[in-house]
C-alpha positions in Angstrom: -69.2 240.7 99.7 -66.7 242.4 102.1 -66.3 246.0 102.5 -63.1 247.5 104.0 -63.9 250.6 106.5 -62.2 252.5 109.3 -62.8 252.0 112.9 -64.0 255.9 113.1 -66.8 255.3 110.7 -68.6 253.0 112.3 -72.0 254.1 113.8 -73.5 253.8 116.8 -74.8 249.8 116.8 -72.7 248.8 114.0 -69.7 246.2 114.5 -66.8 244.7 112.1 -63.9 242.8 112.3 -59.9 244.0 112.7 -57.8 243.4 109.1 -55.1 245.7 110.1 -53.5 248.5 112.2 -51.9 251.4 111.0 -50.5 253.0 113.8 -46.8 252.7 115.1 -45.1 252.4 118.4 -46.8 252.9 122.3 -50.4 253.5 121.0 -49.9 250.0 118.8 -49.0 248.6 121.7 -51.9 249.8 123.5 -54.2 248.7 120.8 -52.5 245.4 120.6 -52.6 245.2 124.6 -56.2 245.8 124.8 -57.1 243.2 122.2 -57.6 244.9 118.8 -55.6 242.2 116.9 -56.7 241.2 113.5 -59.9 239.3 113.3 -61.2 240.7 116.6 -65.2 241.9 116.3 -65.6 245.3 117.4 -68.8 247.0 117.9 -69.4 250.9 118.2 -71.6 251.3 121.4 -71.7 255.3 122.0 -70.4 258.3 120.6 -69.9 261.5 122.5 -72.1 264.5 121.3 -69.6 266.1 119.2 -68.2 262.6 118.0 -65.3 261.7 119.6 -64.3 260.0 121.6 -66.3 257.1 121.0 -67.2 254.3 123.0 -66.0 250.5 121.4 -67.1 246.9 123.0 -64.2 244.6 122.1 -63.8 241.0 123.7 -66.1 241.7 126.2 -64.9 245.1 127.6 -66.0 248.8 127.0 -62.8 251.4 125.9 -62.9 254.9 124.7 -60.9 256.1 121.5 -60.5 259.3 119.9 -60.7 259.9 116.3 -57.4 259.9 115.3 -56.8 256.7 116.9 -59.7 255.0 115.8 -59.1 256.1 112.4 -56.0 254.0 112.0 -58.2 250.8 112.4 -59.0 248.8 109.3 -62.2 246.7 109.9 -63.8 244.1 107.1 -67.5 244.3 107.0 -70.3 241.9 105.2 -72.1 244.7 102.9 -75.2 242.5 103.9 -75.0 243.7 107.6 -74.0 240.6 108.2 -71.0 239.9 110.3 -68.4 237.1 108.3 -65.7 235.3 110.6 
């Protein structure tokens, strides 16, 4: 079974997979550019001791987002643990 989340609630370790953005103009485009498109797996390497930014592995690279940003991320996730794709 899939269950929707938000790009800021993943935990350290934990990964999902892009369904949507909901963000608007240069920080889409920065999103976009740095390869969040949907379908993309992105894990949740490190958080910061007060939680943000955080640390995200996607296609291979390391970024930093803050909360508000990463909170405009939908991700699908197996409830299993399991990744689907």
């Amino acid at each position: 079974m899939k269950k929707t989340c938000l790009l800021s609630g993943l935990r350290e370790g934990e990964s999902g997979w892009v369904s949507g953005l909901e963000l608007a103009g240069p920080m889409r485009r920065r999103l976009l550019d740095i390869g969040l498109t949907q379908g993309t797996r992105v894990e949740c390497l490190l958080r910061s001791p007060f939680g943000d930014p955080a640390a995200y592995e996607i296609r291979g690279a390391v970024f930093a987002l803050r909360k508000e940003d990463a909170c405009r991320v939908r991700l699908e996730r197996n409830t299993g643990g399991v990744l689907w794709g």
